[in-house]
C-alpha positions in Angstrom: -49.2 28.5 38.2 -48.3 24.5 38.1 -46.9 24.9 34.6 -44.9 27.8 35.2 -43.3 26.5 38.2 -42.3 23.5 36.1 -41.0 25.6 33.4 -39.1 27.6 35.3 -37.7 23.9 36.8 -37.0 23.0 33.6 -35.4 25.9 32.2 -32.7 25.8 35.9 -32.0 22.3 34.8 -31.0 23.1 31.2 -28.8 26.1 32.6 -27.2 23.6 34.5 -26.5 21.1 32.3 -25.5 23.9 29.5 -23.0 25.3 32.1 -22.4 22.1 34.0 -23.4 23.7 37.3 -23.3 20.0 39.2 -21.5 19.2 41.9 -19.0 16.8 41.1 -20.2 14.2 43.5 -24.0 14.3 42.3 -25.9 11.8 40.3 -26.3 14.3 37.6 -22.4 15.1 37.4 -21.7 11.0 36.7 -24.9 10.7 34.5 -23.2 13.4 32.1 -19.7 12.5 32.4 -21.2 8.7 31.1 -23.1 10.4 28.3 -19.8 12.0 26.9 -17.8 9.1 27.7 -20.4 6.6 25.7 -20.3 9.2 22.8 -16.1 9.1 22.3 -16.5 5.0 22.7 -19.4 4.4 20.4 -19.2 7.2 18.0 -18.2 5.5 14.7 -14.8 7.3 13.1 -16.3 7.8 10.2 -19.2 10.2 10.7 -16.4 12.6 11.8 -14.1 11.5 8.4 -11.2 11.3 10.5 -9.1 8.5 9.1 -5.1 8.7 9.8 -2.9 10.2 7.0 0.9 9.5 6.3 2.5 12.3 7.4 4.4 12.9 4.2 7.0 9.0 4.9 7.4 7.2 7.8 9.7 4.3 8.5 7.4 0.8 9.3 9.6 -0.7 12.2 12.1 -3.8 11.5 12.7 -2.6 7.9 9.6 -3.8 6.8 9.4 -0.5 4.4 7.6 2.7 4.2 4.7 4.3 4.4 4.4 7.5 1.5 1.9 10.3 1.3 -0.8 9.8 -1.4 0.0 13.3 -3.0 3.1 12.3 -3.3 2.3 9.3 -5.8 -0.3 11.2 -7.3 0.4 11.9 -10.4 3.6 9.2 -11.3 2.8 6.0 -13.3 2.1 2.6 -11.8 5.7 1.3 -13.6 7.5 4.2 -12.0 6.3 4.5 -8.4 9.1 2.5 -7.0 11.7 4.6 -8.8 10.0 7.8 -7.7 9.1 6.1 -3.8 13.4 5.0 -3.7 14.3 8.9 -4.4 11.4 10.0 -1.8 12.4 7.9 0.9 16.5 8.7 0.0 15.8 12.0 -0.1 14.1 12.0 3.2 16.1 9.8 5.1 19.7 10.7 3.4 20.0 6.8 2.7 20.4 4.9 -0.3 17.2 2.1 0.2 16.4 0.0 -2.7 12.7 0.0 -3.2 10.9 -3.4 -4.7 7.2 -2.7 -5.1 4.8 -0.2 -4.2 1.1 -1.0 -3.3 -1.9 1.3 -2.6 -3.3 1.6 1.2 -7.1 1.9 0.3 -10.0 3.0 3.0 -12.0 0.9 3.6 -15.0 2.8 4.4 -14.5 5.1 1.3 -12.6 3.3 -1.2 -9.9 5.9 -1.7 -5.9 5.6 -1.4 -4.4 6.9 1.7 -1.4 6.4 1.1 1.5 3.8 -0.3 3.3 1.1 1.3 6.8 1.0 -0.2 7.7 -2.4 0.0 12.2 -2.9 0.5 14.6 -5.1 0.5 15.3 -7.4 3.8 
């Protein structure tokens, strides 16, 4: 009888915690709401792969260049990426920007290119 009156204990606590039946000024609320809070902080970002992406250019601030899309550099020659980045970045910005060099943006975590810094003139 002792074990089934602690199983059925048990099984009101997991209920509880699966629905989050506690009052929001118990012990058990702020032991939860720590739990989850500990998981967003300490989670590393990469068990979840989420690493920023370029979406497709963006401006750097004080004209320091721009930051390209991988797949959009994907397939053009080393030699004429900053030919190919100048008529991106023109294109998407209706400018005329002179680009000087282009360099890969690797991860570190995977070694892969996530994007291109495009690299102007000051």
């Amino acid at each position: 009888m002792i074990t089934r009156t602690a199983n059925i204990g048990l099984m009101k606590t997991l209920r509880k915690l699966i629905f989050w039946e506690f009052k929001r000024t118990s012990w058990q609320w702020d032991i939860i709401v720590t739990l989850i809070l500990a998981f967003i902080a300490f989670t590393p970002r990469e068990v979840f792969r989420d690493q920023p992406r370029a979406a497709s250019i963006q401006m750097l601030p004080a004209q320091q260049g721009f930051l390209i899309e991988p797949k959009l550099l994907a397939n053009v020659p080393v030699a004429d990426q900053p030919q190919k980045a100048a008529e991106l970045v023109n294109q998407r910005f209706k400018s005329h920007t002179t680009i000087l060099r282009v360099e890969p943006v690797f991860d570190e975590a995977e070694a892969e290119i996530t994007g291109y810094m495009a690299y102007t003139k000051p």
